[in-house]
C-alpha positions in Angstrom: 0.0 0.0 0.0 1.2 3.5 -0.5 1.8 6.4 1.3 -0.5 8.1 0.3 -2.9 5.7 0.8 -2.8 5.4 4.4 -6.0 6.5 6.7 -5.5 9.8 8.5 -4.2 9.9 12.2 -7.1 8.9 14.5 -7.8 11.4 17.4 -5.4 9.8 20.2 -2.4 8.8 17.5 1.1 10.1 18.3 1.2 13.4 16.3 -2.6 14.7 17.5 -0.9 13.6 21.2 2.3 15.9 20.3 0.6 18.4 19.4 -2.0 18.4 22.6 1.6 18.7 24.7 2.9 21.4 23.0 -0.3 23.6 23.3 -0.3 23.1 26.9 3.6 23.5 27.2 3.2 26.8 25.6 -0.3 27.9 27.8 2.0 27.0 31.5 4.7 29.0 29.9 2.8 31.8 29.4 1.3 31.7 32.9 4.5 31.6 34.3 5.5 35.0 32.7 2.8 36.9 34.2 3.1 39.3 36.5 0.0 39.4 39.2 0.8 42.4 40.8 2.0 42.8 44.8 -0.6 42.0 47.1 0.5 43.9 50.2 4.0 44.7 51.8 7.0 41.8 51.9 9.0 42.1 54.9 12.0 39.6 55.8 11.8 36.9 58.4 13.7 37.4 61.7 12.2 35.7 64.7 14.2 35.9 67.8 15.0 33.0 69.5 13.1 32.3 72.9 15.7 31.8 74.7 17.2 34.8 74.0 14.3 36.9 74.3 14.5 34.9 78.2 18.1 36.1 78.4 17.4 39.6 77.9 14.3 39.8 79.7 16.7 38.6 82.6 19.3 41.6 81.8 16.9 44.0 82.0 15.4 42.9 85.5 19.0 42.6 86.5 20.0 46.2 85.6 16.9 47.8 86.7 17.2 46.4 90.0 13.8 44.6 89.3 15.7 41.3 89.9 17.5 41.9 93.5 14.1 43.3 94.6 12.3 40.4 93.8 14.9 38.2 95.6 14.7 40.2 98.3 10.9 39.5 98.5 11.2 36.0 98.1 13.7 36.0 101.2 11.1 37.3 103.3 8.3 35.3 102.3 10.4 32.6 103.2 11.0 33.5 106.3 7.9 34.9 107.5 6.9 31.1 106.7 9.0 29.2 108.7 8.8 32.2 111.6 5.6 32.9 111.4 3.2 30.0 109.5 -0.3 30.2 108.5 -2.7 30.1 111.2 -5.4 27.0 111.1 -8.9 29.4 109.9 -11.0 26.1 110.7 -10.6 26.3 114.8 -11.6 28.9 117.2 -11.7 29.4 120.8 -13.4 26.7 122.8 -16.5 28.1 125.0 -18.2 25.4 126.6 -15.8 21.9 127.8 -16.2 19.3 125.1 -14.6 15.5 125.4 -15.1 12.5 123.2 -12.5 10.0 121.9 -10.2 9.2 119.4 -9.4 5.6 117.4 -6.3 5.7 115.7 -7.0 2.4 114.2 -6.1 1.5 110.6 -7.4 -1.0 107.8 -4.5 -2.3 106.0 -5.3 -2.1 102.3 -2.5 -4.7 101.0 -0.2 -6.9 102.6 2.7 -6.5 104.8 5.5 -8.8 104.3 9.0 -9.2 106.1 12.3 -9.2 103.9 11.4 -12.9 103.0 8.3 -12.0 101.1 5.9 -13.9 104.4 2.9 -12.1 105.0 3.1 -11.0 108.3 -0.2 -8.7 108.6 -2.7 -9.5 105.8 -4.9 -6.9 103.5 -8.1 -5.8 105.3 -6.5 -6.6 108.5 -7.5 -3.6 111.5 -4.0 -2.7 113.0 -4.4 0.0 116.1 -1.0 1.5 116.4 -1.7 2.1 120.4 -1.0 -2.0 121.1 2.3 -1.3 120.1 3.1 2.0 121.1 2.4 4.2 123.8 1.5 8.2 123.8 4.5 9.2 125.8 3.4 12.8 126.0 0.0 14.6 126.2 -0.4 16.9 123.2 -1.4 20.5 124.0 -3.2 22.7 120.8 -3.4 26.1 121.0 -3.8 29.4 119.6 -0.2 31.5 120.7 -2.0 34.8 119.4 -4.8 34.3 121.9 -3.7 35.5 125.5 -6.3 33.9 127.0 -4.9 30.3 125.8 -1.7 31.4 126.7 -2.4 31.6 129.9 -3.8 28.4 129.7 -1.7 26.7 128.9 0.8 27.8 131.2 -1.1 26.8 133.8 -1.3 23.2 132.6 2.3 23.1 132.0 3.1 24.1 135.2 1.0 21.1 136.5 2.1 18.1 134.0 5.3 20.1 133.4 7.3 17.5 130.4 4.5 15.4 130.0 2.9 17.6 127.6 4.1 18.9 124.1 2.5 21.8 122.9 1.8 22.0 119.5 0.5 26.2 118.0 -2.0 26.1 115.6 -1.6 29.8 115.5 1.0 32.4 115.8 4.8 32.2 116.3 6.1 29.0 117.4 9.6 30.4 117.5 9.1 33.5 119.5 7.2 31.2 122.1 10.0 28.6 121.5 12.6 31.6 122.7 10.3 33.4 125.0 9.5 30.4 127.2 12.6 28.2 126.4 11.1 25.2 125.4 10.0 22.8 122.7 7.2 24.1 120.5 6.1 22.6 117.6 3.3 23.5 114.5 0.2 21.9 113.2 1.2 22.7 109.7 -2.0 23.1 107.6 -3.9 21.8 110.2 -3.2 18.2 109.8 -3.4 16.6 113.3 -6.6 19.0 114.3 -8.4 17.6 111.6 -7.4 13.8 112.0 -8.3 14.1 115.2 -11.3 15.9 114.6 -10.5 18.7 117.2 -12.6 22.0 116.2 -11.6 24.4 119.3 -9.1 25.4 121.3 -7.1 24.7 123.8 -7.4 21.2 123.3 -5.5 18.0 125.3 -5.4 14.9 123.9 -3.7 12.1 125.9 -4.1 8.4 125.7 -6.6 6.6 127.5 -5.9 2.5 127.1 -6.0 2.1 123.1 -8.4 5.4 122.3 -7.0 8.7 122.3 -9.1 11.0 124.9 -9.4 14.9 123.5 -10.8 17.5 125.8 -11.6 21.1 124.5 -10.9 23.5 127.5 -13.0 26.6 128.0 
C-alpha cells in the first residue's frame, strides 16, 4: 500500500498527542511570565530565638534592679513562713468543755511482708497503732495569738510540766520557742486537728488505754 494511501491519524495517534503537549507546554509558559501584581507589603523573616528573648528579659530585671528586689521579696516570704506560718482558719476558741475520743486504728489495704516475702499482717487486717506504742506525752493545741490560751496553757504546764508537748496552731512558734525556752512545735496546715477531729481550742489529747481521749478546755 502507498503512502498516500494510508487513513488519516485517528484522534489519540502520536502526532494529534504531540501536538495536545505542546499547546499546553506553551499555555504553562505563558502563565508563568505573568506578572500578578504585589498583594501587600513583603517584609524579611527574623524571629528571635526564645531563649534569648529569656536572656534579655533577665538583663533587664537585673540592671533595673527589678531582679534583686524580687529576691529580696522572696527572702522574706520565706521566712515569715517558717517564723511565722499560717494560722489553722477552721478552729476557734473553745467556750463550753467538750470530750469525746479518738481511734487511731487503721485497715490495712494490701499486705505487709517481712524481707522474705511472708505475709506478716494481711490486706483488710484492723491494726491499732496504740497496742504497740504508747503516747509518751499529752499533746497541747493552742492558739499562741490568743492571750487567753496562753495563759492556759501555762497553767497546765506548770502542772504536767514535760509530760505535755505543745503543738501552735496559730501564731509564732519560734518566739514562744525563745520566750518560754522550750520545745514548740506546728500543726502545719492543720493536719493533726483535723485527723483528730478537734474544732476548738485549747485542746489535750492524751491516751486513754487504746483510744485517744481529746478535751476542749474553756
Amino acid at each position: 500500500m502507498r503512502s498516500s494511501d494510508r487513513a488519516p491519524h485517528a484522534p489519540g495517534t502520536p502526532l494529534r498527542l504531540a501536538a495536545i503537549a505542546g499547546a499546553v507546554l506553551f499555555c504553562t509558559h505563558g502563565a508563568h511570565a505573568q506578572h500578578l501584581g504585589t498583594i501587600g507589603p513583603v517584609y524579611e523573616i527574623a524571629e528571635q530565638s526564645l531563649l534569648e528573648l529569656i536572656l534579655a528579659k533577665l538583663r533587664h530585671a537585673q540592671e533595673s534592679g527589678l531582679l534583686l528586689r524580687l529576691e529580696e521579696e522572696a527572702r522574706r516570704s520565706a521566712k515569715r513562713a517558717i517564723e511565722d506560718p499560717a494560722p489553722v482558719v477552721t478552729l476557734s476558741r473553745a467556750t463550753t468543755a467538750r470530750s469525746f475520743f479518738h481511734d487511731p486504728s487503721i485497715v490495712v489495704p494490701y499486705a505487709i511482708t517481712d524481707v522474705s516475702g511472708k505475709v506478716i499482717v494481711a490486706p483488710g487486717t484492723r491494726v491499732n497503732p496504740l497496742d504497740t506504742v504508747s503516747l509518751s506525752r499529752s499533746l497541747l493545741f493552742i492558739d499562741a495569738r490568743d492571750p487567753e490560751q496562753l495563759k492556759r496553757a501555762r497553767t497546765i504546764l506548770a502542772e504536767r510540766g514535760k509530760r505535755v508537748k505543745l503543738i501552735l496552731t496559730g501564731g509564732s512558734y519560734l518566739e514562744l520557742m525563745r520566750r518560754w525556752q522550750m520545745p514548740v512545735y506546728y500543726d502545719q496546715q492543720g493536719a493533726l486537728v483535723a485527723k483528730l477531729g478537734i474544732r476548738h481550742t485549747p485542746a489535750l489529747v492524751s491516751q486513754d488505754n487504746k483510744r485517744l481521749r481529746i478535751d476542749e478546755l474553756p
